[in-house]
Biotite code that builds the C-alpha atoms (Angstrom):
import biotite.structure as struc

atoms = struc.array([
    struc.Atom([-61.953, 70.865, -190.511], chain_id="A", res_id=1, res_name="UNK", atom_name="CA", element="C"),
    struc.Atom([-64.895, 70.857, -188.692], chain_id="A", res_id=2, res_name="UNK", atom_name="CA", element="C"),
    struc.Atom([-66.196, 73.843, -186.456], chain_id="A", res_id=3, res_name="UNK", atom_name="CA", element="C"),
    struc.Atom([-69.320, 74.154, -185.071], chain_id="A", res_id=4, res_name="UNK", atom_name="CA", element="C"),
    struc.Atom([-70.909, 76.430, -182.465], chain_id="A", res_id=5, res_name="UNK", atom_name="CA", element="C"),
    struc.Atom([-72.983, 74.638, -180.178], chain_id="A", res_id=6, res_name="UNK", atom_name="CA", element="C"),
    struc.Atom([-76.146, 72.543, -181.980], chain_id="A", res_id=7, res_name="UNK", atom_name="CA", element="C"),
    struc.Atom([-76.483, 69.570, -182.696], chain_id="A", res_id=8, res_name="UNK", atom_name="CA", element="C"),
    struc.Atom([-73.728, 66.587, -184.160], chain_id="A", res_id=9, res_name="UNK", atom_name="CA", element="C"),
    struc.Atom([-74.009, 66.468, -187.505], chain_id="A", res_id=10, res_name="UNK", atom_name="CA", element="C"),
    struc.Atom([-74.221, 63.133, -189.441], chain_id="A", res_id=11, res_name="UNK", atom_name="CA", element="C"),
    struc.Atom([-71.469, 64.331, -191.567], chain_id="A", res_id=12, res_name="UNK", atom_name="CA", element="C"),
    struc.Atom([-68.710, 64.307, -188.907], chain_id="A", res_id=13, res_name="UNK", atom_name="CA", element="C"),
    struc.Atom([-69.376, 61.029, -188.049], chain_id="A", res_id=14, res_name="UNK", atom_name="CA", element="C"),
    struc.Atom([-69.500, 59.974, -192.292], chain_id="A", res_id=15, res_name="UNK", atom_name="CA", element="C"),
    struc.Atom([-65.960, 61.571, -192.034], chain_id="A", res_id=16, res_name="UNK", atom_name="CA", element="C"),
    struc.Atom([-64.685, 59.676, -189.277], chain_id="A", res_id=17, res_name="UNK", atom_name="CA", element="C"),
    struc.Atom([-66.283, 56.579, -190.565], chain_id="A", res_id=18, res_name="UNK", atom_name="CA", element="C"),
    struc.Atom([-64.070, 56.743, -193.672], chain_id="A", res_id=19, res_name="UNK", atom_name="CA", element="C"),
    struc.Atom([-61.169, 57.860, -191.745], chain_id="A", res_id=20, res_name="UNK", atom_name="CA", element="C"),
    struc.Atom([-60.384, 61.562, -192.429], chain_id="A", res_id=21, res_name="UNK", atom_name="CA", element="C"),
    struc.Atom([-58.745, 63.255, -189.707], chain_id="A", res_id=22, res_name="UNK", atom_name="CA", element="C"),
    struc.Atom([-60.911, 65.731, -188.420], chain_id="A", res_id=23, res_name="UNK", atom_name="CA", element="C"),
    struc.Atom([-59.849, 69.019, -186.688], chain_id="A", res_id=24, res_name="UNK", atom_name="CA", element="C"),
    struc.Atom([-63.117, 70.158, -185.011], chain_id="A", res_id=25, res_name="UNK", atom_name="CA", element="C"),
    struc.Atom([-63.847, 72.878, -182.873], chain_id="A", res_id=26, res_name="UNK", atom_name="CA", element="C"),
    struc.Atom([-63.961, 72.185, -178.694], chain_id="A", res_id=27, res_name="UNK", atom_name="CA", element="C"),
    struc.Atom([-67.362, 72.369, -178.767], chain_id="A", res_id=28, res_name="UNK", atom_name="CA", element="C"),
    struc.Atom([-70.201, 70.216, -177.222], chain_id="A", res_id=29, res_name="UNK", atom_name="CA", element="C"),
    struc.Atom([-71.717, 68.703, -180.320], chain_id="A", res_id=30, res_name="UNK", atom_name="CA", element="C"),
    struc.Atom([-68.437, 67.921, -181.192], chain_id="A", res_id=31, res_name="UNK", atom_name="CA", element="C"),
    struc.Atom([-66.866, 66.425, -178.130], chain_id="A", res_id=32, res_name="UNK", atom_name="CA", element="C"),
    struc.Atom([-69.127, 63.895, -178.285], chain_id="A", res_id=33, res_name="UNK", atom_name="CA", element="C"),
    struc.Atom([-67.508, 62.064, -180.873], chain_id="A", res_id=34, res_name="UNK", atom_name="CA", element="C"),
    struc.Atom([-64.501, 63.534, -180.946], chain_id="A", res_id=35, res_name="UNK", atom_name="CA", element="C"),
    struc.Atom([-61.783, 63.354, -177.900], chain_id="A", res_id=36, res_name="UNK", atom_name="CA", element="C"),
    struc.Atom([-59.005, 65.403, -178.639], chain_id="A", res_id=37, res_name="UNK", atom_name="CA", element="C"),
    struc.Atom([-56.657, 63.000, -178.950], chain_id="A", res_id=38, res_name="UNK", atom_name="CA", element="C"),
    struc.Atom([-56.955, 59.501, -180.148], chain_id="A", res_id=39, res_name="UNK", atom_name="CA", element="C"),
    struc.Atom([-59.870, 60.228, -183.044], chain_id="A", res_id=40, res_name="UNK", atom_name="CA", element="C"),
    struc.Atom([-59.293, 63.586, -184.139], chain_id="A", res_id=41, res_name="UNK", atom_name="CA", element="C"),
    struc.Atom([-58.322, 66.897, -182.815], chain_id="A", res_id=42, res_name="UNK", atom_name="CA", element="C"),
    struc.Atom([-60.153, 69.437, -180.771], chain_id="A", res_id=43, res_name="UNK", atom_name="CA", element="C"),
    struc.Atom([-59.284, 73.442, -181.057], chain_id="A", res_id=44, res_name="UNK", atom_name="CA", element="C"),
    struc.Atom([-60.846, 76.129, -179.539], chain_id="A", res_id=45, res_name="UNK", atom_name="CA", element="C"),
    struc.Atom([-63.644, 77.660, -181.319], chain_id="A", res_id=46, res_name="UNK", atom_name="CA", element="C"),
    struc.Atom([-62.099, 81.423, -181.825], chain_id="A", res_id=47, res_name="UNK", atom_name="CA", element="C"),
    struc.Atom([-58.553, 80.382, -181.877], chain_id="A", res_id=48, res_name="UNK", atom_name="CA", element="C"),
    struc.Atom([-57.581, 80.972, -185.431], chain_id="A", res_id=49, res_name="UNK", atom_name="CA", element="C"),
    struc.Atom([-54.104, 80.284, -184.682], chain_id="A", res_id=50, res_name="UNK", atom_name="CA", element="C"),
    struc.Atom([-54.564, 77.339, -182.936], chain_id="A", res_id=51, res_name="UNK", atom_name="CA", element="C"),
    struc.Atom([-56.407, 76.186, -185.807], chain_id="A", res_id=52, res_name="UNK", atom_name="CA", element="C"),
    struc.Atom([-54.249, 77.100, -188.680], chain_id="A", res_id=53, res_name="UNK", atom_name="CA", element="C"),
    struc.Atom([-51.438, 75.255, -186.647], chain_id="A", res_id=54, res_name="UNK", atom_name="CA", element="C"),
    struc.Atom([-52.743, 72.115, -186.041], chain_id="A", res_id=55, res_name="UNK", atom_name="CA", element="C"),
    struc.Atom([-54.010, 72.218, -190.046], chain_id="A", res_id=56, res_name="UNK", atom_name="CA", element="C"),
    struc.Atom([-50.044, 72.858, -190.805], chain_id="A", res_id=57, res_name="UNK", atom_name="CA", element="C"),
    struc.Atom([-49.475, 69.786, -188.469], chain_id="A", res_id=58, res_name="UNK", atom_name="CA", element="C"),
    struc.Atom([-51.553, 67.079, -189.865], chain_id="A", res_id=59, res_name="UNK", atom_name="CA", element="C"),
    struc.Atom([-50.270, 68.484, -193.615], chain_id="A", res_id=60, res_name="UNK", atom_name="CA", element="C"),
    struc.Atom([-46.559, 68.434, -192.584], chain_id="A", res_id=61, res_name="UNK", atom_name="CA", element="C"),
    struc.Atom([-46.864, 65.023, -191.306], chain_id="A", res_id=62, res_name="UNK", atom_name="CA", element="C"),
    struc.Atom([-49.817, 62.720, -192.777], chain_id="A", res_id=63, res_name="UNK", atom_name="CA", element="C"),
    struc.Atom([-48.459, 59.766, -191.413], chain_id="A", res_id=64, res_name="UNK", atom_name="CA", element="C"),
    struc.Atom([-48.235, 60.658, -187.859], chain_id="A", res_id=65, res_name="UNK", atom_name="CA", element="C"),
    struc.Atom([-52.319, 61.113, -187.971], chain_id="A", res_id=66, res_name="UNK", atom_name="CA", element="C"),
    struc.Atom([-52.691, 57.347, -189.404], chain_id="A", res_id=67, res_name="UNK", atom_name="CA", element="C"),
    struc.Atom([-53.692, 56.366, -185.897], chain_id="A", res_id=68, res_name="UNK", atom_name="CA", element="C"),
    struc.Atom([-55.945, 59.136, -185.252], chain_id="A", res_id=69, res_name="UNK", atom_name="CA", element="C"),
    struc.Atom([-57.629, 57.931, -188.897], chain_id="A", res_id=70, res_name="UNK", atom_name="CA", element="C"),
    struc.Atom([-58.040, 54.373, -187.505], chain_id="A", res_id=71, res_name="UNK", atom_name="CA", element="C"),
    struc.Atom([-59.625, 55.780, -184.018], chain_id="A", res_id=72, res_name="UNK", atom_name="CA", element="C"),
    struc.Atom([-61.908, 57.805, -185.846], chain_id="A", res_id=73, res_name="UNK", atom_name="CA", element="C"),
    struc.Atom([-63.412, 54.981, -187.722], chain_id="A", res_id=74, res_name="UNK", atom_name="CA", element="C"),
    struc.Atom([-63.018, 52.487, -184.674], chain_id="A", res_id=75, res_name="UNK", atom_name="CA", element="C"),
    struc.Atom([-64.831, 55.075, -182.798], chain_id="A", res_id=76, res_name="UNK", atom_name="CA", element="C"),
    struc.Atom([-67.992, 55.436, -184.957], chain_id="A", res_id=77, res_name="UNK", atom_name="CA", element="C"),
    struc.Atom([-68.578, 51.807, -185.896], chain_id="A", res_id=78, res_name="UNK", atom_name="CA", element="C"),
    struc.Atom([-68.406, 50.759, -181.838], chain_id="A", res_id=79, res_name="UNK", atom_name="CA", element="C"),
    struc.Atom([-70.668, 53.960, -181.203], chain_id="A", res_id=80, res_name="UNK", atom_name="CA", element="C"),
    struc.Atom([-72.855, 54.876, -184.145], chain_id="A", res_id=81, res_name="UNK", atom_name="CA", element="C"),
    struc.Atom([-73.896, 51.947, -185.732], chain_id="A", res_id=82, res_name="UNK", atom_name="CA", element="C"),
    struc.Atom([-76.991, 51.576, -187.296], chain_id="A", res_id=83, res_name="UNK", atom_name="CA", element="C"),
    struc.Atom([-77.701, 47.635, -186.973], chain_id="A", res_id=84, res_name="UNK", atom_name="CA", element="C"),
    struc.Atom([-75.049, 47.257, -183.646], chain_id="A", res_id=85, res_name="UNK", atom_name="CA", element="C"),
    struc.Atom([-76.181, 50.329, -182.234], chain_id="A", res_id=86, res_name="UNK", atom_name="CA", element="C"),
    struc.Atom([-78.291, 52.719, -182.753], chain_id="A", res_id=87, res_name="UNK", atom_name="CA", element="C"),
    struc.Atom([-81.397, 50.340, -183.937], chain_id="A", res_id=88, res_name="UNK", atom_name="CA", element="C"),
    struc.Atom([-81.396, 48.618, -180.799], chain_id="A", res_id=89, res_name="UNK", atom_name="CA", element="C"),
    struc.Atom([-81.033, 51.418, -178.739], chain_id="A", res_id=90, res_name="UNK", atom_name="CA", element="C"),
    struc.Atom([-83.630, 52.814, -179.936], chain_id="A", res_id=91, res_name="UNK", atom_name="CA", element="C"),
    struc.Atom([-86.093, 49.878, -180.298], chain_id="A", res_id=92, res_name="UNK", atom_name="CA", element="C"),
    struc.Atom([-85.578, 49.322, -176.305], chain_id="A", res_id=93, res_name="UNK", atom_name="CA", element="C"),
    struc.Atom([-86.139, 53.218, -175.797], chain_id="A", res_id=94, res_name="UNK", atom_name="CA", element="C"),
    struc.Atom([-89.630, 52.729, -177.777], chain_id="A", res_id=95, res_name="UNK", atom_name="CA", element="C"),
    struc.Atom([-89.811, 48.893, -175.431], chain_id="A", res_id=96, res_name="UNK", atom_name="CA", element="C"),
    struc.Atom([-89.509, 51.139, -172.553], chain_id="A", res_id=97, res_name="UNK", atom_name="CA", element="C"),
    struc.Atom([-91.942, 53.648, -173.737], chain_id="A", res_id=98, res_name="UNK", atom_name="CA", element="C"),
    struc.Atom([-94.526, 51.551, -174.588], chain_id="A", res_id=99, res_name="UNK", atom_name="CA", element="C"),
    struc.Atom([-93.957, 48.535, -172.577], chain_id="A", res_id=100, res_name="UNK", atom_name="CA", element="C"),
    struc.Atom([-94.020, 46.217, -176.089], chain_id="A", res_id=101, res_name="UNK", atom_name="CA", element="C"),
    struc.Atom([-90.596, 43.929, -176.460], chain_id="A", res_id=102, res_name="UNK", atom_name="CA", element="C"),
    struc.Atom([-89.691, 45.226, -179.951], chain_id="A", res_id=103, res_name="UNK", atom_name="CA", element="C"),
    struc.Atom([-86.421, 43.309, -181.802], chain_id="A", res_id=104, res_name="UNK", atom_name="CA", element="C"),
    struc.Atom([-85.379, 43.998, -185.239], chain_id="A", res_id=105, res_name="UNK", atom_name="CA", element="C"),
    struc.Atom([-86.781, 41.863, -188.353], chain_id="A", res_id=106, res_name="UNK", atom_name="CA", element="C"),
    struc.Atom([-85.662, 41.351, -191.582], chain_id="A", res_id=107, res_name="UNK", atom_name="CA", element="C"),
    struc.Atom([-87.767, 42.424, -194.688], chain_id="A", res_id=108, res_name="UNK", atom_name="CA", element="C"),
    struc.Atom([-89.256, 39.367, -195.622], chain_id="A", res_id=109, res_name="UNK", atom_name="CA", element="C"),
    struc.Atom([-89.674, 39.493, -199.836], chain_id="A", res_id=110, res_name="UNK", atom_name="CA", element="C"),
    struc.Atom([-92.742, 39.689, -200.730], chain_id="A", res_id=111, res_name="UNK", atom_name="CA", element="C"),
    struc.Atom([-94.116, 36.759, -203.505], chain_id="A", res_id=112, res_name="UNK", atom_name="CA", element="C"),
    struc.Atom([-93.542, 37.835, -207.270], chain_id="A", res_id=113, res_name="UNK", atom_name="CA", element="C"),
    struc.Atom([-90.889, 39.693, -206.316], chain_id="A", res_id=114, res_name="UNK", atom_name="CA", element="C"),
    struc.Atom([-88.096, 38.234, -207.710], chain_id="A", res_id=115, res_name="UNK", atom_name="CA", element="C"),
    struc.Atom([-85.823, 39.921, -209.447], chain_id="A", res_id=116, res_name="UNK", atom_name="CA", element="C"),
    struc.Atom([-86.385, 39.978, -213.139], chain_id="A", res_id=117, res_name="UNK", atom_name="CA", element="C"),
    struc.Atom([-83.583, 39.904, -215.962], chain_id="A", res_id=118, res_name="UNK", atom_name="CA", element="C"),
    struc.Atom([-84.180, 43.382, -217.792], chain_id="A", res_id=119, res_name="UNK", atom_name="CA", element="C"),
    struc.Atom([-83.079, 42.900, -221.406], chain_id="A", res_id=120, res_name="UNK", atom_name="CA", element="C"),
    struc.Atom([-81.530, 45.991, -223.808], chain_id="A", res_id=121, res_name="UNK", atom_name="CA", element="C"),
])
């Protein structure tokens, strides 16, 4: 369950979806961004208790039935949130823009003498 008055999306939602809880959030704009309602996770309103304790009952009574909704969730985050698909790239070309330098990612390169050494008991 995951209700939220309007701020900001919390990395924790999207941990949740990522590992494929089903989340019942509140219909709320932080949350409708990653959640729809429908095919990754469930949207309530924010002050309806009832409609709340209800869908709760209904994911309980019937895990199964939400296995989809599981699978969505995580589809959903790794084709929108990730870090080395998605996000890192997005925001390297938002700094490109900014500054008018062509970033791209890099690896770390090792640096000499730093090879892992054998630690003995």
């Amino acid at each position: 369950m995951y209700l939220t008055y309007p701020f900001v999306l919390s990395w924790s939602l999207l941990e949740a979806m990522a590992a494929g809880c089903v989340v019942i959030g509140s219909r709320t704009p932080p949350v409708e961004e990653a959640v729809d309602g429908k095919t990754n996770g469930c949207l309530v309103d924010f002050f309806d208790v009832d409609a709340l304790a209800d869908r709760i009952c209904s994911v309980l009574r019937n895990p199964s039935a939400a296995a989809p909704i599981r699978g969505g969730a995580r589809e959903h985050v790794i084709a929108n949130y990730d870090l080395k698909t998605v996000c890192l790239p997005q925001h390297l070309e938002l700094i490109g823009r900014l500054t008018g330098a062509s970033l791209t990612p890099r690896r770390r390169q090792r640096r000499a003498g730093a090879a892992r050494q054998r630690v003995s008991a």
